[in-house]
C-alpha positions, 0 to 999 in steps of 0.5 A, spaced: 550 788 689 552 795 690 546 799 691 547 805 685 548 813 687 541 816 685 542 823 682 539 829 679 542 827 673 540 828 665 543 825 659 542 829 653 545 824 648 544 822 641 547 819 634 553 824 631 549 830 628 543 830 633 543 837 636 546 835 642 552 840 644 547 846 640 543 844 646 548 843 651 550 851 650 543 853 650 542 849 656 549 853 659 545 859 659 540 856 664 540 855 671 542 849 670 549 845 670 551 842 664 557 837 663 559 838 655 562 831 652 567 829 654 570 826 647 570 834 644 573 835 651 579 829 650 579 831 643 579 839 643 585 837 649 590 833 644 588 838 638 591 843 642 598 839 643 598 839 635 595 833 634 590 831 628 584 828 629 587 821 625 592 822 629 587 822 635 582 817 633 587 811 629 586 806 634 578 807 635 578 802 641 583 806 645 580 811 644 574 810 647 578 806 653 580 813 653 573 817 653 569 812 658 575 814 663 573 821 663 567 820 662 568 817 669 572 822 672 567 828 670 562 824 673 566 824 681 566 832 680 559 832 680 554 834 686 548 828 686 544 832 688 544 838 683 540 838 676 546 837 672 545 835 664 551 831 661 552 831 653 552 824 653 553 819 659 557 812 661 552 809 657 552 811 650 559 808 651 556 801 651 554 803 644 560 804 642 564 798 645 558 795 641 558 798 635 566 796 635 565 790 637 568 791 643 567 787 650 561 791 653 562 788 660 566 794 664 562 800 661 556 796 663 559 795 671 560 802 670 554 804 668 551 801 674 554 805 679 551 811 678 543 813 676 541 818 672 534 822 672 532 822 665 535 821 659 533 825 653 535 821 645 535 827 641 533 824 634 538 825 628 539 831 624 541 832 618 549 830 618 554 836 618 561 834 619 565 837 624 572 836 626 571 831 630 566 827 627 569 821 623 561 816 623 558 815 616 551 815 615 550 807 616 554 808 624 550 814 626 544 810 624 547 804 628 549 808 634 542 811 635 539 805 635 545 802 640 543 808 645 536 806 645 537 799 646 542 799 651 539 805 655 533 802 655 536 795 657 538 799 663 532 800 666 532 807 663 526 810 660 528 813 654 525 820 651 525 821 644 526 829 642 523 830 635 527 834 631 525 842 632 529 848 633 534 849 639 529 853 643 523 848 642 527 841 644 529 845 650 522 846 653 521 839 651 526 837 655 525 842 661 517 840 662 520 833 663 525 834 668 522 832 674 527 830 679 
């Protein structure tokens, strides 16, 4: 098997309504390089050709297909070797094939191709909806507790960020960066 690429990369990721892009933006403002999501990426993309959410999300299935690719792509424009935070990663995308009862085998090959540094679960807040949020409360809870099993049953250790304001969970995350 193919040795993995190691990389500098952070995976800040979390159920819906976590935190994690309030973080991403903070993190923005850092020295560091962040990736925002690429699901708001696609979405915010096709809501700007006049689609609406429905629309996009009607085959949730091809929608996550969609996602795991650009995740993918995202992940070729970025320098190894630079600490770069991603609002979520490949593997968060094994949680969803899983809760949609998906085969997860490609996103598992996937997620072997590239070592992340550390990953950050960002325990649930309060749920807000959003315009490209579309999980109940029972799929958030599912979804939190699929991307601790399956970042842990790739090897990762996973960091659990309690829930305290913005500019706390940042300098949680910050001393533990190590790469």
């Amino acid at each position: 098997m193919k040795q993995p690429i190691l990389t500098s990369w952070y995976v800040i990721t979390g159920g819906p309504s976590s935190g994690k892009s309030k973080l991403i933006d903070r993190l923005a403002f850092s020295i560091f390089q962040v990736i925002p999501e690429a699901a708001r990426i696609y979405i915010d993309e096709e809501m700007s050709k006049g689609r609406k959410i429905e629309e996009i999300r009607a085959d949730e299935a091809e929608f996550q297909r969609i996602v795991l690719k650009m995740k993918a792509k995202l992940e070729l424009k970025v320098i190894p070797g630079r600490i770069t935070f991603f609002e979520r990663g490949i593997p968060d995308s094994v949680a969803y094939y899983r809760s949609l009862g998906l085969d997860t085998t490609p996103v598992i090959e996937a997620s072997k191709q590239r070592r992340y540094c550390g990953i950050f679960l960002l325990d649930l807040l309060p749920y807000i909806p959003d315009y490209a949020r579309t999980e109940d409360k029972e799929t958030r809870r599912k979804l939190d507790q699929f991307l601790y099993e399956d970042y842990t049953n790739l090897g990762y250790n996973v960091i659990r960020v309690p829930v305290m304001t913005i500019g706390e969970r940042m300098q949680f995350i910050l001393e533990r960066v190590k790469c």
